[in-house]
N, C-alpha and C positions, 0 to 999 in steps of 0.2 A: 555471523555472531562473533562479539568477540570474547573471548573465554579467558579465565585467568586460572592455571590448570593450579597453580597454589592454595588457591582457597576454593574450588571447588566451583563456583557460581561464576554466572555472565558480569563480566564489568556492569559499574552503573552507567545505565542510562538505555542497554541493549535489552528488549526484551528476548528467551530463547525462540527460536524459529517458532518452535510448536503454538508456542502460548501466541506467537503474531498472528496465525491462521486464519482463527476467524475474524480476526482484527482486519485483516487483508483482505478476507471474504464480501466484509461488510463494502468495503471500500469500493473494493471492484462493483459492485451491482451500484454503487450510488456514481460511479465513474460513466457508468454507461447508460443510468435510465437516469439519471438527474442534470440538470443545469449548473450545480450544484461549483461552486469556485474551488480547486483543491486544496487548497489552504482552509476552506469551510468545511472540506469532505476529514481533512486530517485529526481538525480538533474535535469535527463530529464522533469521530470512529475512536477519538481519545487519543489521540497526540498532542504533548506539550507544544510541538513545533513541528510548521512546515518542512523543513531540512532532515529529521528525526522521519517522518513518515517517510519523507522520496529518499530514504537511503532504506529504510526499511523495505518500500515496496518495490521497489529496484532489485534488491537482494530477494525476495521470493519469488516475483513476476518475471522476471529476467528484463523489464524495461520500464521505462519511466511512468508513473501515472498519466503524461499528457500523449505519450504514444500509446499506450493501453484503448485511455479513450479515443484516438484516434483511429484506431484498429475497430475498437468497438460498432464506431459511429461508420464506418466505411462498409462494415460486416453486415449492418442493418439495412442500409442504402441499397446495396446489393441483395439482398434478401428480398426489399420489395420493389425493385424493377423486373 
């Protein structure tokens, strides 16, 4: 997040960590049970823009929406073999 310790509040455009949460939340479950295109999952979950989401969920996930569902989709594969 990026903070502007003068005025007190997050630059525009950053929402704070907390308030992304369930923003994030949401995203991941449609990352991994949807077909869903990420740029469709972004505006769903209310991002202006695809760029704006994958910096977002980069910075709480620790990796990119298409490795997440990668991760996802291998995790599942392997669960029912």
């Amino acid at each position: 997040m990026i903070f502007n310790f003068n005025q007190q509040t997050p630059s525009k455009g950053y929402l704070p960590a907390r308030a992304c949460l369930p923003v994030i939340k949401k995203a991941k479950f449609l990352l991994a049970n949807s077909a869903m295109s990420i740029s469709d999952i972004a505006k769903f979950v209310g991002f202006s823009t695809q760029p704006k989401f994958a910096n977002d969920f980069k910075r709480e996930v620790g990796c990119t929406a298409t490795e997440y569902r990668m991760k996802q989709r291998e995790a599942s594969e392997e669960s029912v073999s």
